[in-house]
N, C-alpha and C positions, 0 to 999 in steps of 0.2 A: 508497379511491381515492387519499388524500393518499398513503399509502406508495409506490403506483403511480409517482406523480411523482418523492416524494423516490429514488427508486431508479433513475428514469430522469436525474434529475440529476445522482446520482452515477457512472453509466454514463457519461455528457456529460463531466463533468470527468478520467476515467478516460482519455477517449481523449487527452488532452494528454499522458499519462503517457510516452508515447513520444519526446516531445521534451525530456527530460530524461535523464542517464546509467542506465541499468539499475541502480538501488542498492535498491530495494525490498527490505522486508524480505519473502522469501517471492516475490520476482522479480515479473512482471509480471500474475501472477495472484493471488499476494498484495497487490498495488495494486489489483486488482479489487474483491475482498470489502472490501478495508480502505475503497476511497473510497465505496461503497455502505453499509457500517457507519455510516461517518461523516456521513453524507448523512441517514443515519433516524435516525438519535441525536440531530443537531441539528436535524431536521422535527419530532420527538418535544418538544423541549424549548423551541422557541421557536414563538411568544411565548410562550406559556402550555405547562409539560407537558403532553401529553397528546394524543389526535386531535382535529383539528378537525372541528367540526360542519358546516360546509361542502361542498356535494354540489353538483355538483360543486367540486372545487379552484381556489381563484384562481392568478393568477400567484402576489401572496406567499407562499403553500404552497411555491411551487417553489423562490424566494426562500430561502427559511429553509435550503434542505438546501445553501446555496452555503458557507458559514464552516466546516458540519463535514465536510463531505468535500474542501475544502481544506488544515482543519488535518490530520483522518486521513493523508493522502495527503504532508503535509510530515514527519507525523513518522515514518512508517514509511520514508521516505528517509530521513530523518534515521538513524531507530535501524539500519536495514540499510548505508548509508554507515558507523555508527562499526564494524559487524563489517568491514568489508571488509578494512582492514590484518589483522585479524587472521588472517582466510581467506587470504590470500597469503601468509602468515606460515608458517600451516599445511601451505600446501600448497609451500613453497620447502622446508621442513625433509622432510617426505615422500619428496619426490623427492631431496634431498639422499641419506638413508636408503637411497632403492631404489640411489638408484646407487654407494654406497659396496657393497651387497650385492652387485650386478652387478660390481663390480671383485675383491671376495673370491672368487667365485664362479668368475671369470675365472683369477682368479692361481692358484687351487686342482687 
């Protein structure tokens, strides 16, 4: 039942995701799974590893999944923000490419 929680926690802090720039690593459904990951990793490891014996879950069950589907969710922005220059990057030299093709193409 604890996972129950921790998973609807992370679904909970997921939907904020929208009010932040689209930088997800894996877009907005990669923020998905990642803030849900993060949510059961940190329900799992605090306080104690492990499930708790608790039937059902208290509030602090639910507690516990807020720090790792926070940090999950800061650093898959994080890690997808630092590709982004390099995706524009990629994708101005592309299109550079097509349209020097397009102009040989033309001239021929």
């Amino acid at each position: 039942m604890s996972i129950l929680v921790w998973t609807m926690m992370g679904i909970g802090f997921w939907h904020f995701a929208v009010l932040v720039p689209d930088r997800f690593r894996g877009g907005i459904i990669g923020a998905f799974f990642t803030a849900i990951a993060g949510a059961i990793a940190s329900g799992l490891l605090l306080p104690t590893p492990g499930l708790p014996a608790d039937n059902p879950p208290g509030v602090d069950e639910a507690l516990y999944a807020i720090p790792g589907s926070l940090l999950a969710l800061a650093a898959s922005w994080w890690s997808g923000a630092r590709r982004e220059p390099q995706r524009a990057a990629d994708l101005a030299a592309e299109l550079a490419a097509e349209e020097l093709h397009e102009r040989s193409r033309s001239a021929a």
